[in-house]
N, C-alpha and C positions, 0 to 999 in steps of 0.2 A: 548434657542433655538439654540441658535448658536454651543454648545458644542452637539447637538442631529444632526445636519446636522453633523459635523463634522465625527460624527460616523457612517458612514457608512459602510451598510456591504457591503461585494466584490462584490453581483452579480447584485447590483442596479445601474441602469444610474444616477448620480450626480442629475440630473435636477427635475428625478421623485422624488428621495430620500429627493429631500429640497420641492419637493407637498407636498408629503405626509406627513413631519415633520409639515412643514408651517398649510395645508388645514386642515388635519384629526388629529392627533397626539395632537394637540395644539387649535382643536374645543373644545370650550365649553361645547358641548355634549359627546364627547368624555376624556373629563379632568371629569367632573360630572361622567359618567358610570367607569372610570378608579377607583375614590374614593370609589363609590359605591361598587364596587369589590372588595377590599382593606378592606372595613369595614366592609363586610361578611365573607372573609377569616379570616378577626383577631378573627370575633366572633364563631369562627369553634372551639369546645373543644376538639378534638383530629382530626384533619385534616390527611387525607391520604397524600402519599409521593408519587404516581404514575402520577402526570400532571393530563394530560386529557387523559389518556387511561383509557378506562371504565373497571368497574370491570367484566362484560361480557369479556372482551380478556383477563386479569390476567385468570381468571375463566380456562378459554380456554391453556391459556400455563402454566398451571399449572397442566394439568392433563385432563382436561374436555372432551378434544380433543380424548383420549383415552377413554372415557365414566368412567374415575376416578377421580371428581371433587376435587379440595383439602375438609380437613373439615372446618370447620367456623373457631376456630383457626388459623389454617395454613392462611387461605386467611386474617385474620384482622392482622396477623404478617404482612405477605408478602406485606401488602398496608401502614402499618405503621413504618417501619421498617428505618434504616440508614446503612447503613452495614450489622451486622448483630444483629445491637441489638433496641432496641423501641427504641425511640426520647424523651418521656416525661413520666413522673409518672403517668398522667391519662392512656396512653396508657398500660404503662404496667401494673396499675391494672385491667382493665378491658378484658387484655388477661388474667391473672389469673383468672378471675371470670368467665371467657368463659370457662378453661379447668378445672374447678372445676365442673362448670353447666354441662359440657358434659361427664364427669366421672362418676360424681352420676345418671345421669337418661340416656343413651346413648341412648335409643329409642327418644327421643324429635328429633323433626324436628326442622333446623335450625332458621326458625321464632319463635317456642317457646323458645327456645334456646336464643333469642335476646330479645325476650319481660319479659324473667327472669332476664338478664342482666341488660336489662333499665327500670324492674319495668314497663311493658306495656305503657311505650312513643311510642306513633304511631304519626305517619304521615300520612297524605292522599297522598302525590305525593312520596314517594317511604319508601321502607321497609328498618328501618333505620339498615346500616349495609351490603346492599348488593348494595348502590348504587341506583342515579337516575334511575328512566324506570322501575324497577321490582317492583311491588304493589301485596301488599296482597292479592288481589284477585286473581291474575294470580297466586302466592303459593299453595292457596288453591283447586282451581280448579288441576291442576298439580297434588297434593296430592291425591285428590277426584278420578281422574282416575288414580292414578295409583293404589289405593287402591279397586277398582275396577274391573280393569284388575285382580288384584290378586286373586278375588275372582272371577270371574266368570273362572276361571281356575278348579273348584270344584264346582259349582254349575252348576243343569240344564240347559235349557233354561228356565222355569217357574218362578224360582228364580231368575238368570239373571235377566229376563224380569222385573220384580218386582224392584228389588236391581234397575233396569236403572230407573227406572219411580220412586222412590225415590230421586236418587241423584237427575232428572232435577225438581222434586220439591222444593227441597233443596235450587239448584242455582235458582231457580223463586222467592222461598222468599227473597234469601239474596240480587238480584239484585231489588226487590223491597223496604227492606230496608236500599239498600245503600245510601240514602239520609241521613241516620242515625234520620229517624224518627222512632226507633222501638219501 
């Protein structure tokens, strides 16, 4: 403890510095969640390299910004990268197996794209590969309109009309078997 006061940074008052080593830092609770963290990190099989900047802002100054998002490639380099090269063997097989997937079939959307990758490993709290917060539902829906938009660019209103009153059928079923009772 003593060598943790010691080090302090510049812009801290001495007195709070040895609080908050002492109170927080060196709680039980806080020594528990630190481990906790520690042994989720290690069991990560290829861990990005970005901190905790979400993949929403890479996304973002990567292109997105201009409405040219990178491709799934580019942004699984770009998050696992060291310079300018992957960190680990698992990484860079499965950027190989990304631009191999997105060669042979380039129409797939980026979630089919990942669920070829990972053999359809899914997750409920996020779409493995884009990062916590983005869920497969929110892709699909996305897709749904914009697959939509495109078409009612060429169709009536009658059709339209129809074509609308399907898709919110569509989304009524699948949010009623999101429980995954189907």
């Amino acid at each position: 403890m003593q060598q943790a006061i010691k080090n302090k940074p510049k812009d801290f008052d001495p007195s709070d510095w040895q609080w908050l080593v002492q109170e927080h830092f060196y709680s039980k609770d806080f020594i528990a969640m630190s481990l906790r963290n520690s042994q989720n990190r290690a069991g990560l099989k290829m861990p990005h390299r970005t901190g905790s900047k979400p993949f929403r802002e890479i996304i973002y100054n990567m292109g997105g910004k201009e409405n040219r998002p990178p491709t799934l490639d580019e942004l699984f380099f770009e998050t696992r990268k060291k310079g300018d090269t992957l960190v680990d063997v698992e990484s860079s097989r499965m950027h190989a197996e990304l631009v191999d997937v997105v060669s042979s079939d380039p129409n797939l959307s980026n979630v089919e794209v990942m669920d070829k990758c990972y053999n359809g490993n899914k997750r409920r709290d996020h779409l493995i590969g884009f990062g916590g917060g983005v869920k497969a539902r929110d892709n699909e829906w996305a897709e749904m309109r914009r697959d939509y938009y495109a078409s009612c660019e060429n169709r009536s209103d009658t059709s339209s009309q129809r074509h609308h009153e399907r898709i919110h059928s569509e989304r009524d079923d699948y949010d009623a078997n999101e429980d995954g009772t189907c």
